[in-house]
N, C-alpha and C positions, 0 to 999 in steps of 0.2 A: 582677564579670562584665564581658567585655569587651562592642564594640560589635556586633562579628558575632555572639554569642551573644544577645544580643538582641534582633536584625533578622530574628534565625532565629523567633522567636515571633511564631507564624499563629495564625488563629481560624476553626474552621469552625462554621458556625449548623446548628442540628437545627430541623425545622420537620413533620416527620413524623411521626406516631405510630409508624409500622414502625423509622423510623431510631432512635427512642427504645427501642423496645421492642428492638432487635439491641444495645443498650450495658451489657445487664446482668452483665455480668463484668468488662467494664475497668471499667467504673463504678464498683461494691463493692471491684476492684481498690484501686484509686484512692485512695478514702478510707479504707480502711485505712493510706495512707502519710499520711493528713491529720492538722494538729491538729485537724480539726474532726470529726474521726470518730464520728460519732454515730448513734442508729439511726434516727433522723429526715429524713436525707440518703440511706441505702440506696434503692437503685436501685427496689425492690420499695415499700417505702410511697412514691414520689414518681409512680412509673408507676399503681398502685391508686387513687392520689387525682387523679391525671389524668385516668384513666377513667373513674371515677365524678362528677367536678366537669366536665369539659369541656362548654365551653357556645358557643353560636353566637360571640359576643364574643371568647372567646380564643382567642390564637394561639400557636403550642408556639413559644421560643425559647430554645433550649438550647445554649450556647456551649459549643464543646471547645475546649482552646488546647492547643497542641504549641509541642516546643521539636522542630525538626528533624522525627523519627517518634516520639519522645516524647509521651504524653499527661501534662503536668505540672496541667492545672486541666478543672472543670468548672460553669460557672456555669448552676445550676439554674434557669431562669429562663422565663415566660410573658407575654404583652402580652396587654391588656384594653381594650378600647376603650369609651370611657367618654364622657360629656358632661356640660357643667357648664351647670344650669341653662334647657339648651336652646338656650343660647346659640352655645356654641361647642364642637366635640369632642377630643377629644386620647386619647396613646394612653398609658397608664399600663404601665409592666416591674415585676412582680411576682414571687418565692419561689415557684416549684411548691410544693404543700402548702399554702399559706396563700391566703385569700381574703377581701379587708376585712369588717369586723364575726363572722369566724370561721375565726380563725386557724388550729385544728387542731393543726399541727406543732407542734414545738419546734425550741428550737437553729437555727436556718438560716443557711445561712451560702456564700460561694463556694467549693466545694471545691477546696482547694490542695495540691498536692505539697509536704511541709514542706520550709521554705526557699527556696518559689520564690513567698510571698506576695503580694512588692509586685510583681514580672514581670506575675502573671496580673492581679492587680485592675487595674492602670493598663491592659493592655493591654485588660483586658473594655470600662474605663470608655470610653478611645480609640475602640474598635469601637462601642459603644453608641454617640457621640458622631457617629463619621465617617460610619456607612452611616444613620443617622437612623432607629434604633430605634425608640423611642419619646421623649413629652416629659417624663414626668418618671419616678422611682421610687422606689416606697414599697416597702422591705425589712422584713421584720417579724421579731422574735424572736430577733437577734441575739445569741449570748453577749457581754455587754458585755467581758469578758476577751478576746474576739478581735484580731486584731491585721487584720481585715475593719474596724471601725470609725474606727482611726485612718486605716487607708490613705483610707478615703472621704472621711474629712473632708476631709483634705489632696488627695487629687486634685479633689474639687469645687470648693476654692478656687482651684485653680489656672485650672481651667476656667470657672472664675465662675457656676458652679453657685448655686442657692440650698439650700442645707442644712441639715435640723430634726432632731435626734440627739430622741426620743419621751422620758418620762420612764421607768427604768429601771422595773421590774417583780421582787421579791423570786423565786429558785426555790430554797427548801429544801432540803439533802440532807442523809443523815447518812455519816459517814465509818466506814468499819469496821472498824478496823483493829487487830485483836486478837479478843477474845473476848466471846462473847453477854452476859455476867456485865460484862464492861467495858463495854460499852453501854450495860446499864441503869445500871448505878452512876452514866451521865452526865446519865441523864435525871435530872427533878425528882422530890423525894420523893412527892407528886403526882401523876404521872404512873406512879411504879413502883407507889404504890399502886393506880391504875386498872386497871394490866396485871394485876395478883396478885390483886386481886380478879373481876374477870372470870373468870380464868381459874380460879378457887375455882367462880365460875358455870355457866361451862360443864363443870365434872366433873360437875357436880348433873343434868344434861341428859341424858335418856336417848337413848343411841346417837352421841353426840357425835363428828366427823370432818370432818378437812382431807384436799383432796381436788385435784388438781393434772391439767386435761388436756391428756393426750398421745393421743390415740388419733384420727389422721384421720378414721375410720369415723364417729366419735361428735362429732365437732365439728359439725353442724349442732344437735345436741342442743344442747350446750354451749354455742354461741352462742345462742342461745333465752333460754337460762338467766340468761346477761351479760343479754340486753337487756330479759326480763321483771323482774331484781334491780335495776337501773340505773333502769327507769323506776318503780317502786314507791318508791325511792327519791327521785325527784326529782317527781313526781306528789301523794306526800305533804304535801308542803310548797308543793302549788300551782304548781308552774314544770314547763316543759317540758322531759324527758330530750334529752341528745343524741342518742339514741338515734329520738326521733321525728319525727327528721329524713330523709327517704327516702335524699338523697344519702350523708349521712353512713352508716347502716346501711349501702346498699349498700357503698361504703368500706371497712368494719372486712369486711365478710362477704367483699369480695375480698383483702385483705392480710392476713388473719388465718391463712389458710389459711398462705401462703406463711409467715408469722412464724416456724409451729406446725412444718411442715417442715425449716427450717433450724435448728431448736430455740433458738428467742428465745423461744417465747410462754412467761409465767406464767401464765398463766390458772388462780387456784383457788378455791377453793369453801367453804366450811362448811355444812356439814348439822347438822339435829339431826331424829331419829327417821326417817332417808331424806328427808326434805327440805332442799332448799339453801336456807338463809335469807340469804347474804351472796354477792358474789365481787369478787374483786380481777384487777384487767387490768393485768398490768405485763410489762414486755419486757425481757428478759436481753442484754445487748449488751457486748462490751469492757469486760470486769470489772465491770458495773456492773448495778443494777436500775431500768429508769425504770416509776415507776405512773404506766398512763394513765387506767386509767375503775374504776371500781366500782360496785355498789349491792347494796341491803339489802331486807329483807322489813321494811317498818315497822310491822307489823300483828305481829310477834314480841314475846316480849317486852322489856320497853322499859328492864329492871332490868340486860339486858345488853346490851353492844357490841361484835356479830359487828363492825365496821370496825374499830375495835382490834385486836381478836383475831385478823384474818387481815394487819392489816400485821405485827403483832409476830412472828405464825406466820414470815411470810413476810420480814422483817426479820434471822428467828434462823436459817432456812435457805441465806441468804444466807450469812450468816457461816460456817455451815458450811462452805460451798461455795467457801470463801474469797475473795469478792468484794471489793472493797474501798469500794463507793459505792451506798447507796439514795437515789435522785434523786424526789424528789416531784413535780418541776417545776414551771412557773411558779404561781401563784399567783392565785386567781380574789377574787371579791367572796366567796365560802362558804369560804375555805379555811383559817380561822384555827385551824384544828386543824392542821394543817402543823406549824406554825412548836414546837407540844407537843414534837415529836417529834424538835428538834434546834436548835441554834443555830448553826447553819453552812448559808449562803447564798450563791449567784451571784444575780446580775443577767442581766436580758435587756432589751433594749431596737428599739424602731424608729428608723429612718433616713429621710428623705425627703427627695431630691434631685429640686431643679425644672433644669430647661434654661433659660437666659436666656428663646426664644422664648415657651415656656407661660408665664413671669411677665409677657411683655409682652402677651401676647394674653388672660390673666386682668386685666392692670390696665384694660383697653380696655374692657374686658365689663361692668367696674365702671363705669366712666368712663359708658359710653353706659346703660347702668342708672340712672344717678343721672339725667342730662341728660335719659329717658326721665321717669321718677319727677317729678323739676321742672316739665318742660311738663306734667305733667298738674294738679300742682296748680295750674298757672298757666290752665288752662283749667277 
């Protein structure tokens, strides 16, 4: 690339909800021409989770970069104004979608026009840099296979950034590439026993039925259904649903709708006798299936495993459909039933990049802490 095509690359800042909410076509545009094409990035879940998470604290900072009248990137991104210890405040750039100690999304990442990676991230970083964004930033959820993490490293160094790449986080998937019969043969003997038995259980089951919705009309039902099976599920074991979180609910009850429309959502069910005792939340995207939430009736009986049962349902329907990827995703403290279901994993990881100034006005804070701390035992 020569030098006039480079000087051609501008960056315009979005700081408005309305200017956000007018980018939903070039946006899904966009990353459709991305490696990072994910459904996690869609214009629709980053706008849903903006509405429902925005708070006095943050501020919309949504970089477009053009090459000419070209839209070649788009860095998702918000500041949060934060303080440390009282002492001193500073402004932290964060992932639309994620929010520390509850991440939410997956995959995040700066959307690039493939092959114009390293163009947009240096130029993002530069902008960040020159108009004094903020002072530092914590990216979460990274595909560690992105070619986002090398560029940061290496422009942070150059900029004499301080930089902490997070420990990498396992996200499961299974690859699907052939036939439902060639699946299980891959799984453990073990494991194809658990499916065959199960499913010996559920014929025994009067009225037994997988159940998948599509009907707008009946989606408020159906969302009831997720968050009564989801919290039964995690309530039984003592711990609080995601679900019983207000922002969060609101969230899924604003983007779900939108999912279900452009026909992404999975959303399906197991019944036995007209009652749903399981569901599975997973989203169709770009050949692929990502599961995002589920839950169970734990009060069923306990000899079967309706969560088996409807990822394998929903596992074998994939294949039909000839998809090529069921993506589990990241990996929590509970998720070691994941890993049953396949031996093929990415990594995700966090980044955190400090500005020279916040690591000097963090050593000072320390500095007078300590000197603080001293004189008092000295008194």
């Amino acid at each position: 690339m020569n030098g006039n095509q480079r000087h051609a690359v501008k960056i315009q800042r979005i700081s408005a909800p309305e200017e956000f909410y007018s980018l939903q076509d070039k946006w899904n545009v966009l990353l459709a021409e991305s490696t990072a094409n994910n459904f996690f990035l869609r214009w629709e879940w980053l706008w849903a989770w903006w509405k429902a998470y925005e708070d006095k604290n943050y501020k919309l900072c949504i970089l477009l970069i053009f090459r000419g009248d070209d839209l070649i990137g788009i860095a998702p991104f918000y500041i949060v104004h934060k303080s440390w210890r009282n002492l001193f405040s500073y402004r932290r750039l964060m992932f639309l979608g994620t929010k520390e100690g509850n991440v939410i999304s997956e995959y995040m990442d700066i959307i690039c026009r493939d092959g114009d990676e390293e163009d947009v991230i240096r130029r993002v970083i530069e902008f960040v840099a020159q108009e004094d964004l903020c002072d530092d930033l914590f990216l979460h959820m990274i595909d560690a296979s992105s070619k986002t993490i090398n560029l940061l490293e290496s422009i942070s160094h150059n900029m004499k950034f301080l930089r902490i790449v997070a420990d990498k986080v396992e996200s499961p998937y299974i690859r699907l590439n052939g036939s439902y019969d060639g699946f299980l043969n891959g799984l453990s003997s073990m494991m194809r026993h658990n499916i065959r038995t199960n499913e010996r259980r559920l014929e025994s089951c009067s009225d037994a039925a997988f159940s998948k919705a599509d009907d707008i009309s009946e989606f408020s039902r159906d969302f009831e259904e997720l968050v009564r099976l989801h919290q039964c599920r995690w309530e039984s074991r003592g711990l609080h649903g995601s679900f019983s979180k207000d922002r969060f609910r609101e969230f899924q009850r604003m983007v779900m709708p939108y999912i279900l429309k452009n026909g992404h959502l999975e959303l399906r069910f197991l019944s036995v006798s007209g009652k749903k005792i399981a569901a599975l939340y997973n989203i169709r995207y770009n050949n692929k299936i990502y599961f995002y939430q589920s839950g169970l009736d734990a009060s069923f009986d306990r000899k079967l495993a309706p969560g088996l049962l409807l990822h394998n349902h929903s596992i074998k329907e994939a294949v039909s459909n000839g998809l090529k990827e069921y993506d589990f995703l990241p990996m929590g403290n509970l998720d070691s039933y994941k890993k049953h279901w396949t031996k093929d994993c990415r990594y995700v990881c966090n980044i955190y990049m400090a500005r020279p100034g916040i690591v000097k006005l963090a050593t000072a804070a320390q500095d007078k802490m300590r000197t603080a701390y001293h004189a008092m035992r000295e008194f």
